[in-house]
N, C-alpha and C positions, 0 to 999 in steps of 0.2 A: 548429544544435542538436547538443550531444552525444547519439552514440547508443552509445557504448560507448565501453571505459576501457580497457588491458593494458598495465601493465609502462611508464607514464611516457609512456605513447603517446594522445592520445583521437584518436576517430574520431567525424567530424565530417560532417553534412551542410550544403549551401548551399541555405537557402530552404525547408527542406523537403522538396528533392529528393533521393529515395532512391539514385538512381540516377546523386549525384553524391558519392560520399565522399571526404572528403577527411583526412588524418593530419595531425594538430598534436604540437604539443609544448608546455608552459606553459613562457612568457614567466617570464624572469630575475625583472622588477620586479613578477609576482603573487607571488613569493615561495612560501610555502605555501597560501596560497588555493585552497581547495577546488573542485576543478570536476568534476563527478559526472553522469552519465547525467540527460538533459532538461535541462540546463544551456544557455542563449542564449548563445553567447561572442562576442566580434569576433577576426577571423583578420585577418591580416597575413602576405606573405609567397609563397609557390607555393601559389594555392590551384586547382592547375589537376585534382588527384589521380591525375596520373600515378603512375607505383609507385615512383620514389623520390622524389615530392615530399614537402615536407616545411613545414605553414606554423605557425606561433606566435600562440597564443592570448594577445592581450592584454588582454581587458578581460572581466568575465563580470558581462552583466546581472541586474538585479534578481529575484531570486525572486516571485513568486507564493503558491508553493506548498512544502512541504520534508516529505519524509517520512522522519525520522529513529527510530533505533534506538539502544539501548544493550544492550551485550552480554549486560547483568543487570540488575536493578534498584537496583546500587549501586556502578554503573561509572559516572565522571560524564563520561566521552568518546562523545558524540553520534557516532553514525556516518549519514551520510548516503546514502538508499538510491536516490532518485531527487528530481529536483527538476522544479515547474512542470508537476507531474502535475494533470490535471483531476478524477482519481477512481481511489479503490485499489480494485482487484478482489480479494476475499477469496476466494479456494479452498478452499474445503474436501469432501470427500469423504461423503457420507450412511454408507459402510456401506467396510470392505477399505480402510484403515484408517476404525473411529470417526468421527466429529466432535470436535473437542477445542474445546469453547467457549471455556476458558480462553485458549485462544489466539483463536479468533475476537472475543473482548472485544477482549482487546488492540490486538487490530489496527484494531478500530473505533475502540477510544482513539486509539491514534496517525494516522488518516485525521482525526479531527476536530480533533485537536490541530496537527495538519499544515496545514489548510485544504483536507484533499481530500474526496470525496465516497464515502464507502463503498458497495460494491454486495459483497452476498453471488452466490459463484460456485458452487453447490453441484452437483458432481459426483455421475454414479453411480447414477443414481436408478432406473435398472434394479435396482438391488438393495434399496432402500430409502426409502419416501416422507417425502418433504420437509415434510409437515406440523406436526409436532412444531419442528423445529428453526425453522422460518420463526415458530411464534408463539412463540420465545425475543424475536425482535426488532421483532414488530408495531406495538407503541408505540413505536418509535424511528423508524417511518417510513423506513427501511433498503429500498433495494430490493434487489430478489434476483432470480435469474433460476436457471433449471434445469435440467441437461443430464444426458443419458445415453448409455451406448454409447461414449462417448469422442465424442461429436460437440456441436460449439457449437449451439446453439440459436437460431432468429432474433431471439430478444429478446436474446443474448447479442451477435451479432452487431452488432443494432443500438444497443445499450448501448454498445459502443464505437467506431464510425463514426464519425470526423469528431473524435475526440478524442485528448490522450495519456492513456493508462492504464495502472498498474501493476499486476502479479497477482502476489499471495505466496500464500505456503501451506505445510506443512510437508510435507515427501518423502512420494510414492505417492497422492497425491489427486487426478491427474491433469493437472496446471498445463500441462505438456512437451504432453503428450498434446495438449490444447485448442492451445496455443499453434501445435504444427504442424499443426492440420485450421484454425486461424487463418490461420495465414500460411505455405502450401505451402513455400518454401524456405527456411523456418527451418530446419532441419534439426535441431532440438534435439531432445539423449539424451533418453532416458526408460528412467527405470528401473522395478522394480517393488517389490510389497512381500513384505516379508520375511517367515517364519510366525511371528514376535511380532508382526504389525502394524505394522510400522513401516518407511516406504518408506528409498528409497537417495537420498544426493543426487544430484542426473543436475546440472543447471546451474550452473554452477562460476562464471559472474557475468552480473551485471544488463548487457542487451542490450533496444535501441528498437529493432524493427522493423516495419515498416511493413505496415499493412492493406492487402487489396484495397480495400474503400471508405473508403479515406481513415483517415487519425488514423495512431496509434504503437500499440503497444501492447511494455510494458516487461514481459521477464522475469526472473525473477531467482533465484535461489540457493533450495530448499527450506531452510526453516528449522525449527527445534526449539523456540524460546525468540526472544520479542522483548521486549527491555527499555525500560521506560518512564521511566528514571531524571530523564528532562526534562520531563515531564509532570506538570501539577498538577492537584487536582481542578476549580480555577476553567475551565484548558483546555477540560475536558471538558465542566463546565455549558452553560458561555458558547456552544454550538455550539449551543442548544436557545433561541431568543428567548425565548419564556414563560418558561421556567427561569431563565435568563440575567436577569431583569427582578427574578424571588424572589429572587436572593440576593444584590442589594446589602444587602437586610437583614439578612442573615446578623449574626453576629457575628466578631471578625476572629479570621482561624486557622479557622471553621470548614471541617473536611473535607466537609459536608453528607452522610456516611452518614447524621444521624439517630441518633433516643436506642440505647444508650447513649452512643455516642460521641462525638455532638453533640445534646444537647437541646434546642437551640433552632436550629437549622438552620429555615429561610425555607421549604425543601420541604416541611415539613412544614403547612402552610398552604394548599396549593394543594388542587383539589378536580376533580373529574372527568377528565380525559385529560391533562392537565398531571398532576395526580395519578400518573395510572399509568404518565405519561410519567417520572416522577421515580423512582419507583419500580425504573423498566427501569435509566435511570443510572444510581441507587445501585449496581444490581449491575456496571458497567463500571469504578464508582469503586472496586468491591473487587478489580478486574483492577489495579489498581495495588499494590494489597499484594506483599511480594515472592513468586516463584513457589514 
């Protein structure tokens, strides 16, 4: 598994074993062939990890899972942020900076569009209770877990045991902070937030490091903006079976917002928690509009 990427170089474990790294290089005949943190690859070559071994990656297995971004919503080059994640961890902060839902949509868009499992990471709650924002996503059936003090939580802990996991979030919500009482020798910056509210980037790139009890857990880069330019509304339904079943009937082209923009949209038919389940989507489907 790739657990990190710099400058043409991956860094590579065998088996799983953290405590066996080893440095490749992509193979001549992958050409451009993306290969990205969580990536399975096959090595050939010195895969002993001495310090100047060196072995070559040639074959990289099938995805799973792909959780991709676009810079904007009208940039059509997919950037790939990790791959064969089990479930994205969304961080977000209760209070020093906000909660920005706009982006917490988002990012539930691109977990479901991805194939991964969204879990709300909500930091901070020393300062501010979590009730309000947790019933933004009740009918989406989203779990959430909830820390403060800067300390992971046992439900947090055990949320990600025995898995890979990605955590984003955008600068000063805490990500760094969790990630090192995560995994003591992370050693990752942490920065703070600035008196406009708005944190620093501290993580300069996506890194898999390994839990005490087992699994990965991936960090990555504070961000500002995540683009959905590959993302369609079907994506989004289709992640919801009840839903997913309404709207073969749709009409074609429909966006399923619902009148006015779609009058005859299939959601519109549904009736008690499918109802207010459709409901909660439409507003992720308007996370797609551009920011």
């Amino acid at each position: 598994m790739v657990i990190a990427v710099d400058r043409g170089r991956w860094t590579c474990v065998l088996d799983g074993d953290p405590s066996r790294p080893v440095v490749a290089m992509r193979a001549r005949e992958l050409g451009r062939t993306p290969v990205v943190v969580g990536d399975r690859v096959g090595l050939v070559g010195d895969r002993s990890g001495a310090p100047d071994a060196l072995a070559r990656i040639v074959r990289v297995a099938d995805r799973v899972s792909v959780l991709r971004r676009t810079a904007d919503d009208t940039d059509p080059f997919e950037r790939i942020i990790v791959a064969n994640a089990a479930q994205l961890g969304i961080v977000a902060s209760l209070a020093d900076p906000p909660p920005r839902l706009g982006l917490i949509d988002r990012c539930v868009v691109a977990a479901f569009a991805g194939g991964l499992t969204p879990l709300l990471v909500l930091t901070k709650a020393d300062l501010a209770a979590p009730d309000e924002l947790l019933a933004q996503y009740a009918d989406l059936d989203i779990p959430a877990v909830v820390t403060r003090d800067g300390r992971p939580s046992a439900e947090l802990v055990d949320a990600l045991a025995g898995r890979l996991s990605v955590l984003v979030g955008h600068s000063g919500v805490g990500k760094s902070t969790l990630v090192n009482a995560l995994v003591p020798t992370a050693a990752r910056a942490v920065g703070v937030v600035s008196a406009i509210g708005k944190g620093r980037h501290t993580s300069s790139s996506a890194v898999a490091l390994p839990l005490p009890s087992g699994g990965w857990v991936v960090d990555t880069p504070g961000i500002r903006s995540f683009g959905l330019a590959h993302v369609s509304a079907d994506d989004v339904v289709r992640a919801f079976p009840d839903l997913a079943a309404a709207i073969e009937e749709c009409p074609r082209g429909c966006g399923h917002l619902g009148p006015p923009a779609d009058p005859e949209c299939a959601l519109d038919t549904l009736t008690g928690m499918a109802a207010r389940r459709a409901q909660s989507v439409r507003r992720l489907l308007h996370a797609l509009a551009p920011a």
